[in-house]
C-alpha positions as CSV (number, residue, x, y, z in Angstrom):
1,X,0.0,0.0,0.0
2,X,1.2,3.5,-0.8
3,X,2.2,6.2,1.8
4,X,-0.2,8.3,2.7
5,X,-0.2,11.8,2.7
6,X,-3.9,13.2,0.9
7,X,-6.7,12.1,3.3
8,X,-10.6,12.9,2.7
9,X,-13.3,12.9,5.3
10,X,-17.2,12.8,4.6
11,X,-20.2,12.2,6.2
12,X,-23.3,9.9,5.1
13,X,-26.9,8.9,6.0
14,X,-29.0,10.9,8.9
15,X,-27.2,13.6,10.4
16,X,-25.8,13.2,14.2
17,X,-24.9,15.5,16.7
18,X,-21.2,15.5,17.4
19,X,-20.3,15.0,13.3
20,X,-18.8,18.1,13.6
21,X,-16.6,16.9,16.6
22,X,-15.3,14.0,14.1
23,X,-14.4,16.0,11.3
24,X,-12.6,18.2,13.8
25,X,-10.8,15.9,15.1
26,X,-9.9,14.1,11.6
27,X,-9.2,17.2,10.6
28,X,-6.6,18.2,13.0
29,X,-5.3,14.7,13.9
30,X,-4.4,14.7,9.8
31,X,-2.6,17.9,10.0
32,X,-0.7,17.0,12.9
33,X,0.9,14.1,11.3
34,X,1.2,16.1,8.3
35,X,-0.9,14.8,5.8
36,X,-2.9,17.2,3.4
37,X,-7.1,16.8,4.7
38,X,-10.2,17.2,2.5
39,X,-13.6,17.6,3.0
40,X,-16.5,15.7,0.4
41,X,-19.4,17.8,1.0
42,X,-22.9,15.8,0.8
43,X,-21.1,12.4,1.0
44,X,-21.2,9.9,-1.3
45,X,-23.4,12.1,-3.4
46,X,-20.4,14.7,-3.4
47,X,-17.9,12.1,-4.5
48,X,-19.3,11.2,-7.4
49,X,-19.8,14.8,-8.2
50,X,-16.3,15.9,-7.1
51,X,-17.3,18.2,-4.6
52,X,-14.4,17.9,-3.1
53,X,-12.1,21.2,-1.0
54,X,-9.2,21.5,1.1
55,X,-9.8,21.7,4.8
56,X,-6.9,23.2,7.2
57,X,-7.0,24.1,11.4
58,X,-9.2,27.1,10.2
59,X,-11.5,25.3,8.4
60,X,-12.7,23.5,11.6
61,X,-12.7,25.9,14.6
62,X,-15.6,26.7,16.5
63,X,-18.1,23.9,15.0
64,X,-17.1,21.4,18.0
65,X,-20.6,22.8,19.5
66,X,-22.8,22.5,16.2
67,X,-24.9,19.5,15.8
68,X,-25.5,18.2,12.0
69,X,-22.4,18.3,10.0
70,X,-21.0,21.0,8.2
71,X,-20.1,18.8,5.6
72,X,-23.7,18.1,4.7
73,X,-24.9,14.5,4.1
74,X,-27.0,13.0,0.8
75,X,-28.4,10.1,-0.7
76,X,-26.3,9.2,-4.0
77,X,-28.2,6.8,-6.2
78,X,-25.3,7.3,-8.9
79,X,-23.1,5.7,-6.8
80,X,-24.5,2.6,-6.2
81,X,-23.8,2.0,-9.9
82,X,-20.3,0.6,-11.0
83,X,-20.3,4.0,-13.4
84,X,-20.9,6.3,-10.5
85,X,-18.1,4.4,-7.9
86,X,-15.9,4.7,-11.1
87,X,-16.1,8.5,-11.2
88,X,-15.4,8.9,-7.4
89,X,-12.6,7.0,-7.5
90,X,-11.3,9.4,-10.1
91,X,-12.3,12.2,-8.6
92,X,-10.2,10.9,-5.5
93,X,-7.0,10.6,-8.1
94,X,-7.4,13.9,-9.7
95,X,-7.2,15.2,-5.9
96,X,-4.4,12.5,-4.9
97,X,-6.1,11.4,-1.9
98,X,-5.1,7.6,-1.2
99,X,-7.3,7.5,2.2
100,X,-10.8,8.3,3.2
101,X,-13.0,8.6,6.2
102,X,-16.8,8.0,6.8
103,X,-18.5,9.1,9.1
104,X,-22.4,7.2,9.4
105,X,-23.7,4.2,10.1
106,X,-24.6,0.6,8.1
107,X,-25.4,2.3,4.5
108,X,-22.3,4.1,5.2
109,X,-20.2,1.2,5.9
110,X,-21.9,-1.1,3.2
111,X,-20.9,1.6,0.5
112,X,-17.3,1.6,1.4
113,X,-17.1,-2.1,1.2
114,X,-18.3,-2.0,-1.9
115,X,-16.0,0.7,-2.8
116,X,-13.2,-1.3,-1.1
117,X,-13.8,-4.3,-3.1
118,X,-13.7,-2.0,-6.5
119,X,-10.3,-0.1,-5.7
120,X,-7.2,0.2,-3.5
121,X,-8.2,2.8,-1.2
122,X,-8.1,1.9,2.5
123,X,-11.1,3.8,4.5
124,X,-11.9,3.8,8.2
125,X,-15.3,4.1,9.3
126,X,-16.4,6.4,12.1
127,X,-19.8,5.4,13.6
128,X,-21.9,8.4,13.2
129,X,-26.1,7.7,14.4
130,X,-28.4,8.2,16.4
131,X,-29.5,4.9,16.7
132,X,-26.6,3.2,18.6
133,X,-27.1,-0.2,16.5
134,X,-23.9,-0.7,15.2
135,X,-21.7,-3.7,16.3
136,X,-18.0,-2.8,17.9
137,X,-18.8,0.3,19.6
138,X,-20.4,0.9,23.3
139,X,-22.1,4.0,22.0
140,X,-22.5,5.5,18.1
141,X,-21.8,9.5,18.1
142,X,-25.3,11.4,18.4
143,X,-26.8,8.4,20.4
144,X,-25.8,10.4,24.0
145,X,-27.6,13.7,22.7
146,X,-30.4,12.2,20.7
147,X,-31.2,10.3,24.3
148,X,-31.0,13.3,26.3
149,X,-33.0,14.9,23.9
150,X,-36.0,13.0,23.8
151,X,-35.7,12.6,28.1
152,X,-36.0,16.5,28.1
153,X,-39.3,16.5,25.5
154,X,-40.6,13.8,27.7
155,X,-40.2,15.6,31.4
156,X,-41.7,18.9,29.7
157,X,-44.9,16.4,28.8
158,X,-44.8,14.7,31.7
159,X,-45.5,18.1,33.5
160,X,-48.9,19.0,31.2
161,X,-49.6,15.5,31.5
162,X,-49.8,15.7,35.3
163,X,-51.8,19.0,34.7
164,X,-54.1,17.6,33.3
165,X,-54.1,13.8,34.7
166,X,-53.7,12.7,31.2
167,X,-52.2,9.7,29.4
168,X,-49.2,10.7,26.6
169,X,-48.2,8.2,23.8
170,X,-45.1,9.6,23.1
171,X,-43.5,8.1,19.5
172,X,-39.4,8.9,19.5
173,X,-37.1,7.6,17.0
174,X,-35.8,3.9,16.1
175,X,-37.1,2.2,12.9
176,X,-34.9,-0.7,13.7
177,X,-33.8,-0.5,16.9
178,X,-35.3,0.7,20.5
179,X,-32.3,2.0,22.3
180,X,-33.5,5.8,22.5
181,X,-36.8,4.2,23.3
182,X,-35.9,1.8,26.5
183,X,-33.4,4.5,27.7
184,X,-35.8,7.3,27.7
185,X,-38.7,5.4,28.8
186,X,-36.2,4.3,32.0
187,X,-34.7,7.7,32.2
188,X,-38.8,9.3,32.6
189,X,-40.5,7.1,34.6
190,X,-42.6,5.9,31.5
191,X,-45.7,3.2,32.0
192,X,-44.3,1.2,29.1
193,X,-41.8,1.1,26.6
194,X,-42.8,-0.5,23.3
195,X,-39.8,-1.4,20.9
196,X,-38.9,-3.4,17.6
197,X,-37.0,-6.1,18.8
198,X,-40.1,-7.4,21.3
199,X,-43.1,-8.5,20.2
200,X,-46.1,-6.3,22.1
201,X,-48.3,-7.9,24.6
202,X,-51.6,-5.5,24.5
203,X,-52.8,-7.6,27.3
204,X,-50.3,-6.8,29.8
205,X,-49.5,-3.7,29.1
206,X,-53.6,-2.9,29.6
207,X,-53.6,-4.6,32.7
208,X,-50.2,-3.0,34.1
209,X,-52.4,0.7,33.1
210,X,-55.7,-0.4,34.7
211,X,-54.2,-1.8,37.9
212,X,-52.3,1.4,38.3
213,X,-54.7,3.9,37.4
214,X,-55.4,4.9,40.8
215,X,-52.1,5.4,41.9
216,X,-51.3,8.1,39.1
217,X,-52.3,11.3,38.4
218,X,-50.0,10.7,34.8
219,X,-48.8,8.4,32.2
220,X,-46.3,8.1,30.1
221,X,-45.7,5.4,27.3
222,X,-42.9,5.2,25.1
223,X,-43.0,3.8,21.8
224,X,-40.2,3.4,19.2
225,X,-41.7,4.8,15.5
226,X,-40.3,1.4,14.2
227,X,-42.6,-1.6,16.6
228,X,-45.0,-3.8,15.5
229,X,-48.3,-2.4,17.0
230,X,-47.9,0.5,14.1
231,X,-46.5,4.0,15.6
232,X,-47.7,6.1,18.4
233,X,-50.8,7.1,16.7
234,X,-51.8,3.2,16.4
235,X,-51.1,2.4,20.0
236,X,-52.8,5.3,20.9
237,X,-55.9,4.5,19.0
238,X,-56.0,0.7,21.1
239,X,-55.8,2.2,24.3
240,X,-58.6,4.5,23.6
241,X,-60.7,1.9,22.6
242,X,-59.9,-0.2,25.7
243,X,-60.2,2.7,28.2
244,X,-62.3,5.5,26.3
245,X,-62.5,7.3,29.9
246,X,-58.4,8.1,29.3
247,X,-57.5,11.5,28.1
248,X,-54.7,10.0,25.9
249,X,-52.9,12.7,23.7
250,X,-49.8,12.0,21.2
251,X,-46.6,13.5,20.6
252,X,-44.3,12.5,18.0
253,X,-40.7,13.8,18.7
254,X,-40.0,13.1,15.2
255,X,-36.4,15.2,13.6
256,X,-35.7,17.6,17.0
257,X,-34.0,14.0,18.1
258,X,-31.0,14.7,15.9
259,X,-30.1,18.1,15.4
260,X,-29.2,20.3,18.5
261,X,-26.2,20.6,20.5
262,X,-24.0,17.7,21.3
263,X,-23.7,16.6,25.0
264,X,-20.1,16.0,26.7
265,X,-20.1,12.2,25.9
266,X,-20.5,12.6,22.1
267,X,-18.3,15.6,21.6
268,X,-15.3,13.1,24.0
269,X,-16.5,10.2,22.0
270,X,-16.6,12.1,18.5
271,X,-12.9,13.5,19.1
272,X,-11.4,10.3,20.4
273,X,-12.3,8.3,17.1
274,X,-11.5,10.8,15.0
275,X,-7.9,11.0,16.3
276,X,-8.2,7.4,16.3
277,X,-9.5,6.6,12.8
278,X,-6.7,8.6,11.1
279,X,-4.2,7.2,13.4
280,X,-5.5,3.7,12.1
281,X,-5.4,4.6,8.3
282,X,-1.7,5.7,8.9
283,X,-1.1,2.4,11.1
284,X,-2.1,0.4,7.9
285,X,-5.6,-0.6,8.8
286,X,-8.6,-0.3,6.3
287,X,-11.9,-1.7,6.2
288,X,-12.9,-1.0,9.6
289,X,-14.6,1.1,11.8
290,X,-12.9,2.6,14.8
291,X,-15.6,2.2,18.4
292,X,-15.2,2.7,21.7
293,X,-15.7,-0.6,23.7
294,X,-15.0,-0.1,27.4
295,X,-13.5,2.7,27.3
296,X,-10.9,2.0,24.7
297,X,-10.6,2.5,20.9
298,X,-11.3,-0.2,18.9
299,X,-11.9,-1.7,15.6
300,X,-13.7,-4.1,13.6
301,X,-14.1,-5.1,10.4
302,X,-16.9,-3.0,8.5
303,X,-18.7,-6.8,7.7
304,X,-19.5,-7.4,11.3
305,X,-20.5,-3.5,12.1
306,X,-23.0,-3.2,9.8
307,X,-24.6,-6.5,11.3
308,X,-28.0,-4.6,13.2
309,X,-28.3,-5.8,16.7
310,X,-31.2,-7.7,16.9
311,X,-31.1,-8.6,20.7
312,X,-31.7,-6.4,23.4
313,X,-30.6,-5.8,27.0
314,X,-33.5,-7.7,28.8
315,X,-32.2,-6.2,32.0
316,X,-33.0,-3.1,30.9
317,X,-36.5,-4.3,30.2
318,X,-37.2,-5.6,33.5
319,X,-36.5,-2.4,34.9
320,X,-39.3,-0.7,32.9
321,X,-41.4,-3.2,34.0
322,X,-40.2,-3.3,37.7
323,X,-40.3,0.7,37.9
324,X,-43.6,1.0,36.5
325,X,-45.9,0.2,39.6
């Protein structure tokens, strides 16, 4: 493998608070070991097109605080064509970079595989999303802040909702996966937490809500927009028709989950892998995304990331369920 000395960092799929942390860091950790850094603005979309620019120290300061990313992300249907992966990879040439960082999730990570396979160009994957459901790191960046987030919608509820001794379905994000679901609904004191991986039981969750009833003036029940019983709007609609006597209003968080400020955790967590993913492409590694597990960089191969964790702490579970009397 040649030296390397032209490195390019981009971001893909939904935005994440604490992006702009990891291009900061990749940024700077590039410069520091002397390597020329650029920036692909609207990721892979932005490679095909050659939207490619120089980034320096400059280029990066005071955007360690901004969520989204100022490198923009978008869906590129040209490049999951042989043609359009053709024309990034000379668009990478024509600038002589010879590495690249990602920063997203699975589609990410599945397009520089592809990529990989194509050409000799080592890349590093940085996990960037809100849902936490990638495999080799404790926590993705934006998770921390997309949590905190939703727990902060859910207390401002909770006080109307004890106002007004009524009954919230509140609907936050996770098509696939019901981490910002179980932690919020733990974090808030919610009734119930309803999530992808776990089949809903109407039954007892009815029951848990009638045998309660009298010792709340509130309730709160979290569901992840991706389980089976349908949304928040569909959950809603069955506990209404069970108990018509509930006041039972919706909220759907919906996109405030992923912009905003990022917390401590993700701008640490954000910096760390960005100092570590460049130090990895220099170290000879490629194909792999750089996590944190325990408390420790680390990295794995982008084929066993992208596998979605389909188990879930059942711990965590019980807790809801334990806490909710």
């Amino acid at each position: 493998m040649a030296e390397i000395k032209n490195i390019a960092v981009f971001t893909s799929g939904g935005d994440a608070p604490g992006m702009n942390a990891a291009i900061r860091a990749v940024v700077r950790t590039g410069i520091y070991h002397g390597l020329n850094v650029f920036g692909i603005r609207r990721g892979y979309d932005g490679l095909v097109q050659g939207d490619i620019c120089p980034m320096d120290a400059k280029s990066v300061a005071n955007i360690i605080q901004r969520g989204g990313t100022i490198l923009k992300t978008a869906r590129s249907e040209e490049f999951r064509t042989p043609e359009g992966r053709k024309k990034a990879f000379e668009n990478l040439q024509h600038h002589g970079i010879n590495g690249l960082i990602a920063i997203g999730g699975d589609g990410t990570f599945t397009g520089a595989s592809r990529f990989m396979e194509e050409y000799d160009l080592p890349i590093i994957g940085i996990p960037g999303t809100i849902d936490n459901d990638l495999v080799g790191t404790d926590f993705t960046i934006g998770y921390d802040t997309a949590v905190n987030t939703a727990i902060d919608a859910v207390d401002k509820i909770r006080d109307t909702a004890e106002s007004h001794d009524r009954l919230f379905v509140v609907e936050v994000m996770g098509r696939d996966s019901g981490l910002i679901a179980l932690r919020t609904g733990i974090s808030t004191g919610a009734e119930a937490v309803l999530i992808p991986e776990i089949k809903v039981d109407y039954e007892a969750m009815m029951d848990r809500l009638d045998r309660t009833r009298k010792n709340k003036s509130s309730r709160i029940i979290i569901v992840a927009e991706g389980d089976d019983a349908g949304g928040g709007f569909a959950v809603a609609d069955r506990i209404k028709a069970r108990f018509p006597h509930y006041d039972v209003r919706i909220s759907i968080l919906g996109h405030i989950q992923r912009g905003g400020s990022p917390t401590c955790q993700d701008r640490v967590l954000a910096s760390r892998l960005g100092v570590g993913a460049v130090e990895g492409l220099l170290a000879g590694r490629q194909g792999e995304m750089a996590g944190s597990v325990h408390g420790q960089v680390a990295f794995t191969p982008f084929k066993n990331a992208i596998k979605h964790i389909g188990t879930i702490n059942e711990n965590l579970v019980r807790i809801v369920e334990i806490l909710s009397l």
